[in-house]
N, C-alpha and C positions, 0 to 999 in steps of 0.2 A: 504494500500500500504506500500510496508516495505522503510524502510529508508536508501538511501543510498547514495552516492556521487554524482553519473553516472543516468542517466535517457536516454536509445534510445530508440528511435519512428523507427516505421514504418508502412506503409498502405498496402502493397504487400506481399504478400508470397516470393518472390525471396528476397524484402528489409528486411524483418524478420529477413531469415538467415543470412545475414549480422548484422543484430540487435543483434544477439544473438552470432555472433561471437567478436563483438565487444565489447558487457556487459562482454561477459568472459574474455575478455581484462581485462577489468576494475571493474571489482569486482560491474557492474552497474545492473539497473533494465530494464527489455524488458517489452514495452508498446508498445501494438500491438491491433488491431481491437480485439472484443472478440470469432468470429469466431476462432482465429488463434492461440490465446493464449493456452499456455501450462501448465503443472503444472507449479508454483513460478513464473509465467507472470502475468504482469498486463492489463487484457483486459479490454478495452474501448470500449464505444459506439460511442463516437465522436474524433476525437484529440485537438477540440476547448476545450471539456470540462476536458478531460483529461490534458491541459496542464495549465489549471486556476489550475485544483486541485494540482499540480505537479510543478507550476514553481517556486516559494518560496521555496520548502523544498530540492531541490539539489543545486550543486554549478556550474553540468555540463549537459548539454542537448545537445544530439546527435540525429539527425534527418536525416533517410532516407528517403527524401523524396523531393518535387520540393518546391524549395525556396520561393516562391510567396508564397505558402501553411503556411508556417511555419511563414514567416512572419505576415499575418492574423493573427494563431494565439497567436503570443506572442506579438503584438502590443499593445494591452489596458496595458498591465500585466507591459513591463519596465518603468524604475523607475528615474535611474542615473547610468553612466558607475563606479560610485563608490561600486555598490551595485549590479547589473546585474549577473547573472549566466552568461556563460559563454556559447554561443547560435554557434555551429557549425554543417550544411546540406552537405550531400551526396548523389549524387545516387544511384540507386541498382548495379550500376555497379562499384563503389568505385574509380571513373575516377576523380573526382573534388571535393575535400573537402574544404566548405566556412568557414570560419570564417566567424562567421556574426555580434554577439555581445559581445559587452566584450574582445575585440582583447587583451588587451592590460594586463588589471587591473584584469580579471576574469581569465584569461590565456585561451582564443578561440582561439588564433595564435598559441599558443603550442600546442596546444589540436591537432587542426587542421592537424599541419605539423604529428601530432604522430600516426594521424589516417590515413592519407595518406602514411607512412610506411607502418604501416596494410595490409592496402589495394595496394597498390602497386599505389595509385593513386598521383593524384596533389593538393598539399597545394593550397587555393588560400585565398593571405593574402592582402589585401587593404588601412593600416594602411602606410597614406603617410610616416613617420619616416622609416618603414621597407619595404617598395619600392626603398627607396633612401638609406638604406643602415646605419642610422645614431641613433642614440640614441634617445630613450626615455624616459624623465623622469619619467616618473610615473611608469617606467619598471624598472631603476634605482633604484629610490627608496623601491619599492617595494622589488627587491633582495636585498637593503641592511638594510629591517627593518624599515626605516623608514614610522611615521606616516604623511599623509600630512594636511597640516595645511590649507589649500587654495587649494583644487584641481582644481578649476577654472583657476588658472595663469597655469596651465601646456600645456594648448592653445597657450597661448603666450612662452612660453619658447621653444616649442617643433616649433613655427611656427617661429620662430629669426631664427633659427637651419636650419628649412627649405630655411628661403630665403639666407641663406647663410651669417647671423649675427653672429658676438661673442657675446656669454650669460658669463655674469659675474661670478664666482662660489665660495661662501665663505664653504668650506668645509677642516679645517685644519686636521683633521685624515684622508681626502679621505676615508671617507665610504661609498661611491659613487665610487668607482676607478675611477673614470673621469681624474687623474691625470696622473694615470698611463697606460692607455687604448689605444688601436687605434685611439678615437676620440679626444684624448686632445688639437689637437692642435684648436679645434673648442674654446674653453672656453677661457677666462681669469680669471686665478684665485689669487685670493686675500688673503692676510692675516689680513685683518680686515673688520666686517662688515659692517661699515659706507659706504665702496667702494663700496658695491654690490649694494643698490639702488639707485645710483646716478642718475641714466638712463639708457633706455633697459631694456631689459628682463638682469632677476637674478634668482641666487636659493641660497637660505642660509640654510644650514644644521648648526641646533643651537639647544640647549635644553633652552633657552631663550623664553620667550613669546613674541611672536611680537606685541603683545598690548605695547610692550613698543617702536617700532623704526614706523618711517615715511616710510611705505613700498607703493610701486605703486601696479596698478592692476599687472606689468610687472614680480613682484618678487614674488616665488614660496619660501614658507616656509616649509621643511620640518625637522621633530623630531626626532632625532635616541633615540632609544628605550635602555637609557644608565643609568638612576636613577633610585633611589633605595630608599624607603620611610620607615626607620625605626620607628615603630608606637608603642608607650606602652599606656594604657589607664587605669582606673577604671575600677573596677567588675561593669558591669551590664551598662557602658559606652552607651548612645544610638548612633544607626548607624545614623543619622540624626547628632546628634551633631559632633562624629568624624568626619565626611565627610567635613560640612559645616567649620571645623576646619583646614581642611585639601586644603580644596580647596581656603580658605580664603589666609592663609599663604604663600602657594605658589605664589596665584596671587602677593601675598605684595611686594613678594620679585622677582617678572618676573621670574620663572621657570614655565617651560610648563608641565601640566597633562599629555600634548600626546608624551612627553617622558620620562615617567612612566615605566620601563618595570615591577616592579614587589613592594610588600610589606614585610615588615616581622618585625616580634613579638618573644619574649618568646614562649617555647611550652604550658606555664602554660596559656596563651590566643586564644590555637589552641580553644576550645569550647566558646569563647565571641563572643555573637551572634551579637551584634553592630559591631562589629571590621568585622568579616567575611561581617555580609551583608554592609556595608562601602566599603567593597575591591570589591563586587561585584559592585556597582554603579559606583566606581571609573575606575570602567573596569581594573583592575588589578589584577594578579593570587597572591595570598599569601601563604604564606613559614612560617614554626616556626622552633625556634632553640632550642637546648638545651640549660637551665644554664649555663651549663657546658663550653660550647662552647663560649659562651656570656661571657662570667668572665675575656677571656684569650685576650681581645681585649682591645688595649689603646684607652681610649677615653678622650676628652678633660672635661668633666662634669660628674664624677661620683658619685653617690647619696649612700646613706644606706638606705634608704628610700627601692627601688626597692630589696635592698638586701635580707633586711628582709623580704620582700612578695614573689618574684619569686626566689631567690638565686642567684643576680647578680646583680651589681652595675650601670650595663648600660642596658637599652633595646632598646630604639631607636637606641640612636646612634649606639652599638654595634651591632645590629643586620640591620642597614641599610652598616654598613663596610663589615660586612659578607655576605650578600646579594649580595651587587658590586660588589665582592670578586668572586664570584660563576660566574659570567660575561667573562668577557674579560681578568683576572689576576690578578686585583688587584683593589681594592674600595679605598676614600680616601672618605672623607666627604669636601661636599659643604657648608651645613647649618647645623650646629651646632644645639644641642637639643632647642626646641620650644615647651613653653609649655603653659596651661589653666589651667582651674581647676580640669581637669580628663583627658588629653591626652597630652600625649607627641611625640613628630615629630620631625627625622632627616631625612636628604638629603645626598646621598652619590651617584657619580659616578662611573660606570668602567672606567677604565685607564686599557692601553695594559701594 
C-alpha cells in the first residue's frame, strides 16, 4: 500500500466515487472492496482488516460509509486523543460529514467542515468547546507551537471555560493570542506565575520545567517551542553520553526539553554520528553553521581551544545565538557554555 497522508474507504460503488473524488482532493489513497478497485487503489477483502493494516500509517481517515461500521472497526486500534489519526464518516450522499475522532488535536473538525464544502454537505462537529462557541486549549496551543506538558488538565481547563469559570492564564508574549482574541474576557491573566496555581483551573505557557513549581491536576502546562541548544563535542563523542549530558543539565537548571525547538553545531560536526543520533533521541531537528559565521558572534566565553580545531572560538554558544536568531529575530543566551569532559552546551532563546 503506498504511503500517504489521506486514507478513504468505501463499501458501495456510488461511495467509491465519492472516495475517489475526494482522495483527488487530497492527494489520498482509495480503499475500496477488491471487486471495485482500480489501477493505484487499494483493494481489500475486508474493511476490519484493511483498516488494522492502515490505521497507524496515515494521519487522516475518510470513511464513506455508516458510522456504526466504522466504529467496529477502528475501536480495538485507538490509542489517546494525543496520538489518534484523525477518524471522519460520510454518506454516499455527502449530506452529513462526522467528525468522529480526533476532533480537536488530529484536526477531524477541520477535516470534517473541509469535506463538507466538497461535498456540498453538513459538518457535524460535537466537541462541546465548538458547540458553545468558545476556545480550546489544546486547539490553542497547538496553533501556536506549543508542546503540552500534561494533556490531561486540558479537561479541566477547557471544562472551567465551559461552566462559565475564569481560567487563570500566565502567558507574557501571548502566544496563545488569548489576550488579544474575542475570548479574552473569559481569562485572567497574570504577570507572574506563582498566581496561576493558586486555585482553579490554569494554563502556564513557560519554557520552565514544572518539576520545579507546586502545580494542581487544575493547571495545564504548556512549552513554546523557543530554545535553542548550542552543542560542541569531541570526535567520536558517544550519543549516549551527549544526551544523558544534555538532559542532565537542563533538568539542573529547570528548563524544559519540550521547549527545545531545534540544535546546532559547527559544520565541521555535520558527520559526528553521536551528536546526530543525540539530536534524534532528543527529538530535535539539527542545523550546522559555518566557521565563518560562528566567528562573527559575541559570546561571553571564548576559547582557542575550538579555534584551532573547527576555526572558531565559540561553538555552543555561538551557534545556539545563531540558531534563536533564525526564530523569531533575535537569540540572546539563557545559559551560558556548560561543559564535561567532551561536550559543550548553550541555551539560547528567540526574542521578537
Amino acid at each position: 500500500m503506498m504511503l500517504t497522508t489521506t486514507a478513504v474507504y468505501a463499501l458501495t460503488p456510488k461511495g467509491a466515487e465519492l472516495a475517489r473524488r475526494l482522495a483527488a482532493e487530497y492527494g489520498g489513497l482509495v480503499c475500496v472492496p477488491a471487486r471495485m478497485a482500480k489501477e493505484g487503489e487499494h483493494g481489500f477483502g475486508t474493511l476490519r482488516e484493511c483498516v488494522g493494516e492502515s490505521y497507524a500509517r496515515f494521519t487522516r481517515h475518510i470513511f464513506v460509509a455508516a458510522a456504526g461500521i466504522v466504529v467496529r472497526c477502528i475501536a480495538s486500534h485507538l490509542q489517546h486523543k494525543s496520538t489518534d489519526p484523525a477518524i471522519v464518516v460520510l454518506d454516499q450522499q455527502g449530506q452529513f460529514v462526522i467528525s468522529l475522532v480526533s476532533g480537536h488535536l488530529g484536526g477531524a473538525n477541520a477535516l470534517a467542515q473541509d469535506v463538507a464544502r466538497i461535498t456540498g454537505g453538513t459538518a457535524v462537529i460535537t466537541t462541546a468547546t465548538d458547540t458553545e462557541s468558545l476556545p480550546s486549549l489544546d486547539v490553542a496551543a497547538m496553533e501556536a507551537g506549543c508542546a503540552m506538558h500534561n494533556i490531561g488538565a486540558v479537561k479541566h481547563v477547557n471544562g472551567a471555560l465551559l461552566a462559565g469559570q475564569t481560567v487563570t492564564v500566565f502567558d507574557p508574549d501571548n502566544r496563545l493570542g488569548l489576550q488579544t482574541g474575542p475570548h479574552a474576557h473569559l481569562f485572567n491573566f497574570t504577570e507572574t506565575m506563582d498566581e496561576a496555581p493558586c486555585g482553579g483551573a490554569a494554563v502556564l505557557v513557560t519554557w520552565r520545567d514544572p518539576m520545579c513549581m507546586a502545580l494542581g491536576e487544575q493547571t495545564l502546562v504548556l512549552h513554546p517551542k523557543v530554545l535553542h541548544l548550542g552543542i560542541g563535542c569531541r570526535k567520536g563523542r558517544s550519543a549516549d553520553a551527549i544526551e544523558s549530558f544534555v538532559r542532565r543539565e537542563l533538568a539542573t537548571r529547570m528548563i524544559a526539553l519540550e521547549s527545545v525547538a531545534g540544535i546546532a553545531s559547527v559544520d565541521a560536526k555535520a558527520d559526528e554520528a553521536g551528536l546526530l543520533e543525540a539530536a534524534r533521541r532528543l527529538c530535535a531537528p539539527i542545523q550546522f553553521f559555518p566557521a565563518d559565521t560562528l566567528k562573527g558572534v559575541k559570546v561571553p566565553n571564548p576559547s582557542e581551544a575550538p579555534e584551532k580545531a573547527v576555526g572558531t572560538r565559540s561553538v555552543a554558544e555561538a551557534a545556539a545565538i545563531v540558531s534563536a536568531a533564525t526564530g523569531r529575530g533575535a537569540g540572546i543566551l539563557i545559559q551560558d557554555k556548560l561543559k564535561d569532559s567532551g561536550t559543550t552546551l548553550a541555551v539560547a532563546m528567540e526574542i521578537a
